[in-house]
N, C-alpha and C positions, 0 to 999 in steps of 0.2 A: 800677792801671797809670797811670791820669792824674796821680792823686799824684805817683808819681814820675815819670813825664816833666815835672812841673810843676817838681820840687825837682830834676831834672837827671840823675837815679839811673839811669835809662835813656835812651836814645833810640828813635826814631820804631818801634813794634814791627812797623809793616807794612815793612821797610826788610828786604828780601831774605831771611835767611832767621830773620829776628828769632823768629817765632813759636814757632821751638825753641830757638833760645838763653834766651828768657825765661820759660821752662815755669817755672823754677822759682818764678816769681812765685803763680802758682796753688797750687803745692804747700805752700808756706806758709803759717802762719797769723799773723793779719795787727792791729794793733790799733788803732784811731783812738780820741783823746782830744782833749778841748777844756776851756778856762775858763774859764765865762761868769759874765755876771753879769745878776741880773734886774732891766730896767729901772722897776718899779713895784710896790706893795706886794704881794704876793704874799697877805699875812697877811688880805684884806681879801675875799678870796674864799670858797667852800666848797668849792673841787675843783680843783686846779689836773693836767694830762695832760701828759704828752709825748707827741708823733704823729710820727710817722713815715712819712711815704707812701709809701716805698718802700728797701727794705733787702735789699742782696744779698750774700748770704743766709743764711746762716748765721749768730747771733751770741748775743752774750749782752750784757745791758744794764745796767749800774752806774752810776749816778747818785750822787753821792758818799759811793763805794765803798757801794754796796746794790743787790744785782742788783735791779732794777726790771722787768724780762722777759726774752724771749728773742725771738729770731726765726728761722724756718725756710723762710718763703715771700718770693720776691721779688715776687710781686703782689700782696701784701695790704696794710694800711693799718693800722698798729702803732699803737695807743694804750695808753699807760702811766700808771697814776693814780700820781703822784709825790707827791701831797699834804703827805706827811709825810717826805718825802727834800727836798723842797725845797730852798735857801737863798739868801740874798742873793747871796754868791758860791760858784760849783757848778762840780764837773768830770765830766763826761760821761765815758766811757769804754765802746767797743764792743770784744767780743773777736771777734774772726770766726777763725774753723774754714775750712780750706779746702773749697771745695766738693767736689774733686775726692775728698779725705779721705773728708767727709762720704757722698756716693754712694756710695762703697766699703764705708763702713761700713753704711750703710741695704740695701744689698745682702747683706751677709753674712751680717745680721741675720735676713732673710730667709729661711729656713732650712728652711718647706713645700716652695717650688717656686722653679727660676729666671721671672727675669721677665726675657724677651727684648726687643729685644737686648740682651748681655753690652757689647759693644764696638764701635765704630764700624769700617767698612771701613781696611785700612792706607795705603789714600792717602788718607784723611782724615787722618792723623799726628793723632788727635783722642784724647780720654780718654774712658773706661768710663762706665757705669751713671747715664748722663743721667738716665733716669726715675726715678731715687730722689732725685729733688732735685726742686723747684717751683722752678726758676729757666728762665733762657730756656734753651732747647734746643740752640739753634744755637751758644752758646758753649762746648761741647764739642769742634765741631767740625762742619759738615756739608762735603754734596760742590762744595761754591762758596765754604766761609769755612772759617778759621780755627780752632783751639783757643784762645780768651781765657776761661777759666774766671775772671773777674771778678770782685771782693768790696770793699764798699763802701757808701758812702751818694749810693746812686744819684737821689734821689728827696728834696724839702725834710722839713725836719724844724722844727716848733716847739713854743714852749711855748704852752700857750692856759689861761688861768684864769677861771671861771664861777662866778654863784654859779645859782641856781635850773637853769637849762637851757641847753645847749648845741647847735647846730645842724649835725648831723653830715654831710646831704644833702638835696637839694632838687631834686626830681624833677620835670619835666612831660613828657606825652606826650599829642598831640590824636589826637581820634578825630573820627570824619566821622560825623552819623545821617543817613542817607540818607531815612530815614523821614520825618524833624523837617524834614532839609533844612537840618540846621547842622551848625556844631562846637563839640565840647564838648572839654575841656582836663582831666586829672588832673594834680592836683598833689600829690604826698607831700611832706610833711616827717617826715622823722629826727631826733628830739630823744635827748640824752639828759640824763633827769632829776635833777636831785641833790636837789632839793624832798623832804620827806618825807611830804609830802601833796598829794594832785592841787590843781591850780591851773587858773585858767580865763585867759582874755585875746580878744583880737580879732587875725584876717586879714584886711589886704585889699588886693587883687592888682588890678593895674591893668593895661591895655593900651590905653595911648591911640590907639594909632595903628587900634583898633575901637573903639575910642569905648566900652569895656567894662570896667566895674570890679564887682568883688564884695566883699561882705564876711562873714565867717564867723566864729561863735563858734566858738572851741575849748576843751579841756578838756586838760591833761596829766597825765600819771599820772606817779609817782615810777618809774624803771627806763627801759628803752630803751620810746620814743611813736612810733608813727608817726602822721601825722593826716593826713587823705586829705580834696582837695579838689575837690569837678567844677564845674569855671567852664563856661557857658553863654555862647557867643561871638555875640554881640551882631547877629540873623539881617538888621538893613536895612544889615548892612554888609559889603561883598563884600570876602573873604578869598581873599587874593593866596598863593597855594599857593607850595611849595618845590618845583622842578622840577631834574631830574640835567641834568650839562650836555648843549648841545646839544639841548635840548625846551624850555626856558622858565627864569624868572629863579629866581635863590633867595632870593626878599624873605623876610625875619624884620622881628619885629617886636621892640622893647622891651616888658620887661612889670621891673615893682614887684612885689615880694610883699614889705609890710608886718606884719611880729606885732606886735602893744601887747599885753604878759602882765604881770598882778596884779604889785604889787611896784612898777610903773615901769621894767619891764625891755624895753628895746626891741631889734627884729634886724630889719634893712633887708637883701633882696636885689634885685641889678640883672642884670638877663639877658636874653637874647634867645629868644624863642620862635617855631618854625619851625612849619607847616600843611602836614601830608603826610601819604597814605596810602599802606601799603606792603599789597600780596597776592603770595602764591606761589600761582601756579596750577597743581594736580598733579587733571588733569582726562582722564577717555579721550578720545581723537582718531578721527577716523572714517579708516576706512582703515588703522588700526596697532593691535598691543596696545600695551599700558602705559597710563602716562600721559603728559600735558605734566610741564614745569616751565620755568615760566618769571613771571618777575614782569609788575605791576603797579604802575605810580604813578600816585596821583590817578587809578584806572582807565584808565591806560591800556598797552597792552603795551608793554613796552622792550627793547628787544633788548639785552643787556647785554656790551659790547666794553670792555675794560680791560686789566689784566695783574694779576701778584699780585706784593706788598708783604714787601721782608723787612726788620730791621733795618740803620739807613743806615750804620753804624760798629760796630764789637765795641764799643764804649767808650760810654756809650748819655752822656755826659758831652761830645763832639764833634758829638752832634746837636742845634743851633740852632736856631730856629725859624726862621730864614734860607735853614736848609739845607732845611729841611722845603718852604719856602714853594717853593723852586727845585725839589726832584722833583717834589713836586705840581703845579705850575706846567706843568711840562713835560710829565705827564701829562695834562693839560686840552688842552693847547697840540697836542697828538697825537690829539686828538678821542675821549681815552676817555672814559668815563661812570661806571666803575668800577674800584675794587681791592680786592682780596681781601687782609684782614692775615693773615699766613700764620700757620700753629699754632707753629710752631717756634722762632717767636721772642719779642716783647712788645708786651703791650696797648700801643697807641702813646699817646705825651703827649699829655694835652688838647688841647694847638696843636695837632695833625694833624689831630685831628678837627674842630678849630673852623674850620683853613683849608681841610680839605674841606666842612665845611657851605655856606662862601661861595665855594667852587670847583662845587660840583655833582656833587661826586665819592662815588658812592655805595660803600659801605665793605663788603663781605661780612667779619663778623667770626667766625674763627675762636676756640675758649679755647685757651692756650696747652697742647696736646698735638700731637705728631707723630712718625709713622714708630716706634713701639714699643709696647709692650702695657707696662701700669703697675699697681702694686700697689693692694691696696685695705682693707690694713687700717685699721682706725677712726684713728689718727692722719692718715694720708692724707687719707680721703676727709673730714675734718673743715677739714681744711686746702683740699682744692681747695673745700668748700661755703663756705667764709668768702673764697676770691677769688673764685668766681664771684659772689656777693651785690654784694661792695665792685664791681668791675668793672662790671656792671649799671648798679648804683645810676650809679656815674663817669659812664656812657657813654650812656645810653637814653635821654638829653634831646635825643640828634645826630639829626637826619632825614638825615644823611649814610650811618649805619647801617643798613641793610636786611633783615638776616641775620644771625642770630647759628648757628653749625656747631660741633659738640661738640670736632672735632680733625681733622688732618688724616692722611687712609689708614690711619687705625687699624684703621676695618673691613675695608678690603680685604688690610690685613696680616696678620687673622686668616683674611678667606674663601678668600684666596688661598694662605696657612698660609706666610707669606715669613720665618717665623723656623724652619722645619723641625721643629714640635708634633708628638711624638706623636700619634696619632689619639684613645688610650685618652684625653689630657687636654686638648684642644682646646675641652670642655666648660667645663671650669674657666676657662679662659683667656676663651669665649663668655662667662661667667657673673661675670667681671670686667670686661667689658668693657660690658657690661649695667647693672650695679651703676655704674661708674663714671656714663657718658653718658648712660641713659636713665633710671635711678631717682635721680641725685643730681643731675646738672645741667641734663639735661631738666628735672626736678621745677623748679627752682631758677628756670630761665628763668623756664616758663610761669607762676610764684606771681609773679615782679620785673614780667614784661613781656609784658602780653597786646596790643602793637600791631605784635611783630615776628613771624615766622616762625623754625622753628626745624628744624635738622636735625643728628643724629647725628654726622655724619661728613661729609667730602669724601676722595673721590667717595661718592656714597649711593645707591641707590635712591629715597630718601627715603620715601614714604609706604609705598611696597610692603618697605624695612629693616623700618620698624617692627610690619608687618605681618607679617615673618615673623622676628618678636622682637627687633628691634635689629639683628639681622646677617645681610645678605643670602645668597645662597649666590652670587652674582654682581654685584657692587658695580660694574663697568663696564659692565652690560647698558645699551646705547645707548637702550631704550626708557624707559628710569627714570632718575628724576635727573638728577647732573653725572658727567661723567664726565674724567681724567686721562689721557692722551694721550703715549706717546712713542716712537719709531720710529728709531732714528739710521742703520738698516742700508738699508731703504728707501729707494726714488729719490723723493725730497721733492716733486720736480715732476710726481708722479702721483696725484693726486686722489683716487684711488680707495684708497688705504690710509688713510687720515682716517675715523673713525668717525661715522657719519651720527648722531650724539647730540642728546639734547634742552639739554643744554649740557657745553657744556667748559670747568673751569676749571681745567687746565693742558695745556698743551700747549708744545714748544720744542725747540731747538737752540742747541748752546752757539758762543761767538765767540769772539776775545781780545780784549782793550780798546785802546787805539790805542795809540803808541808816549810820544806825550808822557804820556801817565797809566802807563804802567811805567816811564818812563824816572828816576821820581821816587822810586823804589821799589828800583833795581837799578842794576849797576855793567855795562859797556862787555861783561866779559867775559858777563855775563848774558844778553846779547843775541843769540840763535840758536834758532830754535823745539825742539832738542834739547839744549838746557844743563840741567846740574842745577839751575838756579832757573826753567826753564817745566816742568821736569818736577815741581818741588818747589811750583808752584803751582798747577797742575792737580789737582784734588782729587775730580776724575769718574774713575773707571777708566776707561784707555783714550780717555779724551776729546782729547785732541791728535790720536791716531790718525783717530779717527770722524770730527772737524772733515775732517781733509785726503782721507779717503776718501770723505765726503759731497761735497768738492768736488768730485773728481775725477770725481765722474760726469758733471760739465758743465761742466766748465771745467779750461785747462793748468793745472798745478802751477808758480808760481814759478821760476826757473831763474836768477835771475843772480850772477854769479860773487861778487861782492862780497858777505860775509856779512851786512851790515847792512843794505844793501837788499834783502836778500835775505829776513828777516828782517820786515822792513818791510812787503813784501809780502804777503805771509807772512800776516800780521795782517790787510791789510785784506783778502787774499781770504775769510780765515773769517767776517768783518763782510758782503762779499756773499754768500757761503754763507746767512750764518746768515738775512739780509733776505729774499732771496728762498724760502728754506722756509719761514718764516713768512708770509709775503705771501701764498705759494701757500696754506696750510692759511687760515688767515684767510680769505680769500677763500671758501673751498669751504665754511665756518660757516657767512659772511652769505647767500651764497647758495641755503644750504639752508633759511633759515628757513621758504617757506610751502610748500613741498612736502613731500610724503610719498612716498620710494622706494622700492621693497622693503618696506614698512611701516617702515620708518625716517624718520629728519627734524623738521621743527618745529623746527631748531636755533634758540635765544635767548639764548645766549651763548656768548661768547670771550674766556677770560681768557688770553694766553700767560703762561709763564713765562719769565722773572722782570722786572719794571720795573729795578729800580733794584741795584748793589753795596753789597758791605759790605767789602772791600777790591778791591786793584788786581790783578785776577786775571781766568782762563779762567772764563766764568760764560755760564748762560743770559738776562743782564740783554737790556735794550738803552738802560741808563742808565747810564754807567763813573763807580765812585767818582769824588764830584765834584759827578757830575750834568752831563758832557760828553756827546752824543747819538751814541749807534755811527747805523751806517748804521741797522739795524733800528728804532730809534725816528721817523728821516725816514720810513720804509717806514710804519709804523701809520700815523702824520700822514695818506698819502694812505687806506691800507685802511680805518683807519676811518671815512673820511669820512661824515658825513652822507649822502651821495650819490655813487653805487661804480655803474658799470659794470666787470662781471666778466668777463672771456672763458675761455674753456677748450673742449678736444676730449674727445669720444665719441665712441669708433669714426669717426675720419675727420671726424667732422662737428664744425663748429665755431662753440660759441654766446658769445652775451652775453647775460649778464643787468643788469637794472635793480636793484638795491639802495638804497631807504631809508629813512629814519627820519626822512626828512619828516612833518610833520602832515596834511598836504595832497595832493592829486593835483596832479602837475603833466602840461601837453603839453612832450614835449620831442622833440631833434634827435638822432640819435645819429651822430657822426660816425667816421668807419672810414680811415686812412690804410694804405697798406702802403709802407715803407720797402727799399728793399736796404743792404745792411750800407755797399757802398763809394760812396750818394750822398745825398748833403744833400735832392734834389729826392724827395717821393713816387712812387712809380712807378705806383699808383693810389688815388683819393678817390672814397667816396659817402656821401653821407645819408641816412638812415633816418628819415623824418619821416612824418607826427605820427605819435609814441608817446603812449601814455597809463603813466607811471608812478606808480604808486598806491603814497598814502602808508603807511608801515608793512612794506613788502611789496618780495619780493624773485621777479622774473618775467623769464622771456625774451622779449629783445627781438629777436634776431638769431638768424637759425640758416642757415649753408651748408655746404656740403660743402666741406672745405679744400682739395680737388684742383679746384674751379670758381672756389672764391676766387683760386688761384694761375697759373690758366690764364688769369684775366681779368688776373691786372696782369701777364701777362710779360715779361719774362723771370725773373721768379722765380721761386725753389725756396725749399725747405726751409733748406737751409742757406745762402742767400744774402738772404734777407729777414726783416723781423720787422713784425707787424703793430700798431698803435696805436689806440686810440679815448676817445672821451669824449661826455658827455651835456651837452646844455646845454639853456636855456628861456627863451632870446631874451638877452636882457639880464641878466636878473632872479638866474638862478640857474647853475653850472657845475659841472663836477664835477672831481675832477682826472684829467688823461690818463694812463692805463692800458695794458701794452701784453700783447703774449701772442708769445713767443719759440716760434717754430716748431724751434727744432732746438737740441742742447747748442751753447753758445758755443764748444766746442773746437773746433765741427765749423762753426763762422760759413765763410761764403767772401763773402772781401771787406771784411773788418774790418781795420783798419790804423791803424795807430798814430796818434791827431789831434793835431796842434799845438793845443792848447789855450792861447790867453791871456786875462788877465783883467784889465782897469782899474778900480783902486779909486776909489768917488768916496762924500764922507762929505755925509749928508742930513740934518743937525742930529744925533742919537744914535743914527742907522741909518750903517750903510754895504752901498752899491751896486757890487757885482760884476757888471763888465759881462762877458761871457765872449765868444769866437770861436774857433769850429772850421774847422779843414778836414777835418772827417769826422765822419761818425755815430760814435759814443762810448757802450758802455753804460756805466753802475754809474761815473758821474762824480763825484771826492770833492775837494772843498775841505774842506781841513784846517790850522787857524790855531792849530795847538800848545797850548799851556797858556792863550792867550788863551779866559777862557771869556765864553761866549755861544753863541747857534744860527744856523745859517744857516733863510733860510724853506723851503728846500730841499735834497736832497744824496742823493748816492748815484743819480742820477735817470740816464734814456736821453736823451743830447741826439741829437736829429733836427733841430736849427733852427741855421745858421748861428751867430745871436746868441744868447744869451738872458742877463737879468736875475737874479740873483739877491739876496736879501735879508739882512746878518747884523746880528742883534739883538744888542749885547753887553751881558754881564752887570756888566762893569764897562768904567770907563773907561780908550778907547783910542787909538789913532790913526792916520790911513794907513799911516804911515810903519813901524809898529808890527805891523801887518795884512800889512804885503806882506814884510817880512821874516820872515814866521811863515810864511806859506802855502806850502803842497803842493798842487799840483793835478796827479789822477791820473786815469787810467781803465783798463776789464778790459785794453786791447792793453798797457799800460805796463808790464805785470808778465810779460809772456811774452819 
């Protein structure tokens, strides 16, 4: 599809309802040819390959005209010995098969048994039998993108010509001996031989920056060599660990690995080697059955807050490493520590990982399976054990990595029986799914990568899955594992429907994206939350619906006559909708980490769904294709904070807790305002002081009965006040203010519409939003159109006359620029 957008054949596919006009492009079979010529004597080597790192997917390879291979896997890493196809000047030639074709056919083939699902839901407008193809998943179509069934040369391709040995991967992964009281460093090398007899040579692997070099004889054998090497990290010198963000820095170091092999054959690598230990802890807790689950780095517990990662464009040729650097960025910038690269789409490019290694951004990596049961006959499973190997090998050098997970709900799609199995063959389907994750790619990890952890499936049981064969009989049992999360019918602002798990790695509600990111996408008449182009983008059953009936349990519905503001509205109410269910469950995660209720708890993670878009559509992101920030991504920014005062009611009574992820104990202040809806001035302040908040750890600080709280600051009620607080530790440290709405905003008395203005003023490559109300204001949104950048803040409760705000742009802008973009809104503006 980039091809032709390149050559003009098409235009923008995301462009209203392109995605069905251009079906036919997938249905096709498709051919790319080239004519090169080889820059150097070719004739002077013993083996010259063509590689291919990544080809999608389907194809057949002819190198002047002589099929030289085939390809059927878009993650594998294609090498073709062309030796004898050669020539000075050469024409490539790839045939691709449509995919969409191809799964149909793999399917028919088929001919034991169906392999569920047949077909995606009809508001996915998506194509068939995904699981008979190794390509990404989600480009069939899932309930947030698109059908771009894609084919192509996704991924570089060259010529490489050797004589003796070729160096196909170069692995290291450090270990900690706690015994020794060092670290020790493996390093594989992957050679492949063309020698016809073993040959000998020297390694040696440097790391100045520990003052540590080795050197190794080696020995290679003719055929595929691996040569394994354990460096001894240098004990009088203190090794600066890799820590996730938000704990400590991520120093890497340069290392050398030199080969000098018989012959005069030299291979120089330069890289960077990271110092981290990764533990899952899956341990009984006193007080509950099961187990934990929750990690360890460098020993110590993390509570793991992030979101999950899907592909940032269908066209994987449109992601940058520019664009890359700006999600990730903006996930750091949100105080997460982690993302989950989700099954359903693709192992991400080297840059992602390399920009999360120096982000701190810890990766839970899924293999690319999801949401369906997949065959397993021996071409299959041969084909997923040659990408699980290559992908390993790729990736296991990241201390960004933490995790490697066999797929995503596969298990619970069988325990839960969500494709409607027979009962008589549900064995079968258990006994593929066995076969697949725990005898071929479990196998696979634990042989590649004995310094990570490894699990089945998300959600899992994890220890107690494998223990009762692979497949749990209860895959979201809150006492085992991760658990997935999602509720849309539920009053979001009740705590008590949130699963007291030992972690969550998904959980959500869907938004729309704001009006300048569809406005680039769609035509005037498009614009109405019930047009055929929001009905034809929504691709959640019923998800428009659910948005506006989630809202309405706390807030009016939009009303003004004008369709396009109306509209307008419309959009950002589902963006506060969406902030504050998320804010609420988030909150009720962190705060359950160090308690045990009902024998529940120990929560240590919170990944929601989803970070980021793959186009301009109704999604559970809280990143809008682009990489533009909905309100929900300001909203993490404050919940994930390092340091979270939490509020919330039980039975009338109404606590705060201390949340954090500090290293340290600190004493702190906790301060308590209570506001009325119709004035600037608090109606009552007190401090809470000395607290002791301990590091790690999430405890109450506060506890009253909400009818003495409200009797003290009267004249408030319920529906005329809203309460505020924050922790601070003198100078030194603050947390951000937090607030807890005593009543639905419908039911506010005293909320009135505030003149809001704002004075732009520019502070070298910042600019200064001075703001002034004449009224308390919740859910306040600066919005500067296609200008991209972040404000430091947004979507927030103003209670202060003034207040500052911050916008970071991404590129360059200027006041004049700024103030003819902006909208500045709040909840009364839309009613």
């Amino acid at each position: 599809m980039c091809t032709l957008m390149l050559n003009k054949c098409v235009w923008d596919p995301y462009y209203r309802f392109n995605d069905l006009n251009y079906s036919w492009v997938s249905l096709d079979n498709w051919i790319y040819s080239k004519e090169f010529r080889i820059p150097f004597d070719f004739r002077k080597w013993q083996k010259v390959n063509l590689i291919f790192e990544g080809v999608d997917t389907v194809a057949e390879v002819l190198l002047n005209n002589v099929t030289v291979g085939k390809t059927d896997n878009m993650f594998q890493r294609y090498t073709f010995d062309v030796t004898e196809e050669i020539r000075d000047m050469n024409t490539i030639v790839l045939h691709f098969q449509s995919a969409v074709s191809y799964a149909a056919q793999q399917s028919k083939a088929h001919t034991g048994y169906q392999i569920p699902p047949e077909c995606p839901e009809p508001v996915q407008k998506g194509v068939c039998h995904v699981n008979f193809i190794r390509k990404e998943q989600c480009s069939f179509s899932w309930d947030w993108g698109p059908s771009f069934p894609t084919q192509g040369i996704w991924k570089d391709v060259r010529i490489v010509a050797y004589d003796i040995c070729q160096l196909d991967y170069l692995t290291f992964t450090p270990t900690y001996v706690s015994s020794a009281g060092e670290w020790n460093l493996k390093i594989e090398a992957y050679f492949d031989v063309v020698s016809s007899k073993p040959f000998g040579g020297q390694v040696t692997v440097s790391i100045p920056g520990l003052q540590t070099q080795q050197m190794y004889n080696i020995e290679l054998h003719p055929g595929k060599s691996m040569i394994p090497l354990l460096m001894n990290i240098n004990k009088s010198i203190t090794v600066e660990t890799w820590w996730p963000n938000g704990h400590g820095n991520q120093t890497g170091y340069n290392m050398t690995v030199n080969f000098k092999l018989e012959g005069g054959y030299h291979i120089e690598k330069l890289t960077k080697v990271y110092f981290r230990t990764v533990e899952l802890i899956e341990a009984p807790i006193a007080g509950s059955s099961g187990l934990s689950f929750y990690f360890k780095i460098n020993g110590l517990p993390i509570f793991i807050k992030g979101s999950n990662w899907i592909p940032a464009d269908s066209f994987q040729d449109r992601v940058t490493v520019d664009a890359l650097r700006l999600l990730l960025q903006s996930a750091v910038d949100a105080n997460m520590n982690t993302l989950r690269v989700w099954g359903g789409g693709v192992y991400e490019q080297d840059e992602f990982y390399e920009i999360c290694d120096e982000l701190g951004l810890m990766i839970w990596q899924d293999f690319m399976f999801a949401c369906a049961l997949y065959p397993t006959d021996q071409a299959f499973v041969e084909s997923v054990r040659a990408e699980a190997v290559h992908q390993i090998r790729r990736l296991k050098s990241h201390p960004s990595i933490i995790i490697w997970s066999g797929n995503n709900e596969n298990e619970v799609a069988l325990a839960s029986n969500w494709f409607s199995v027979p009962p008589s063959k549900l064995q079968l389907y258990i006994t593929d799914y066995v076969t697949l994750y725990v005898k071929n790619i479990r196998e696979i990890v634990l042989a590649e990568d004995q310094t990570r952890p490894f699990v089945t499936s998300s959600p899992t049981n994890g220890a107690e899955s494998m223990a009762e064969g692979g497949v749990s009989q209860n895959p979201y049992d809150p006492h085992f594992g991760d658990v997935h999360f999602y509720d849309y019918a539920s009053d979001c602002w009740n705590w008590k429907v949130f699963p007291k798990a030992r972690f969550v790695s998904e959980y959500g509600f869907q938004s729309w994206p704001s009006f300048s990111t569809l406005e680039k996408v769609s035509s005037p008449e498009d614009w109405s939350y019930n047009s055929s182009f929001s009905l034809h983008r929504q691709h959640h059953r019923d998800g428009n619906t659910e948005m506006l009936e989630q809202a309405a349990i706390h807030f009016k519905l939009p009303q003004n006559p004008d369709p396009l503001v109306m509209f307008k509205d419309t959009l950002y109410l589902t963006q506060v909708m969406q902030a504050q269910c998320i804010k609420t469950e988030t909150e009720f995660y962190r705060r359950s980490q160090s308690e045990i209720v009902d024998g529940k708890g120990h929560t240590m993670g919170a990944l929601y769904w989803q970070l980021n878009d793959i186009w301009q559509a109704p999604s559970w992101a809280s990143l809008e294709y682009g990489g533009k920030w909905k309100m929900l991504h300001y909203f993490a920014r404050h919940f994930f904070s390092p340091l979270l005062p939490v509020g919330f009611e039980d039975d009338g009574v109404f606590y705060i807790y201390g949340v954090s992820d500090l290293h340290k104990d600190y004493k702190m202040t906790l301060n308590v305002r209570v506001h009325q809806w119709s004035s600037l001035q608090p109606v009552c302040a007190r401090r809470v002081e000395p607290l002791v908040v301990k590091a790690g750890q999430a405890a109450p600080l506060y506890k009253e009965p909400m009818a003495e709280l409200l009797r003290q600051c009267s004249p408030c009620t319920r529906q005329s006040c809203v309460v505020s607080f924050s922790l601070t530790a003198g100078n030194e440290l603050s947390s951000p203010t937090n607030h807890h709405f005593l009543s639905s905003l419908k039911d506010a008395v005293g909320l009135e519409k505030a003149k809001i203005t704002a004075k732009i003023v520019q502070q070298e490559n910042i600019y200064s939003f001075e703001l002034e109300t004449t009224a308390v204001a919740p859910f306040v949104w600066l919005d500067v159109g296609s200008i991209p950048g972040r404000f430091s803040d947004n979507g927030f409760l103003l209670t202060e006359k003034k207040k500052t705000i911050l916008f970071y742009p991404w590129k360059s802008t200027s006041i004049t620029e700024l103030e003819r973009s902006l909208h500045l809104i709040s909840l009364a503006d839309i009613y």
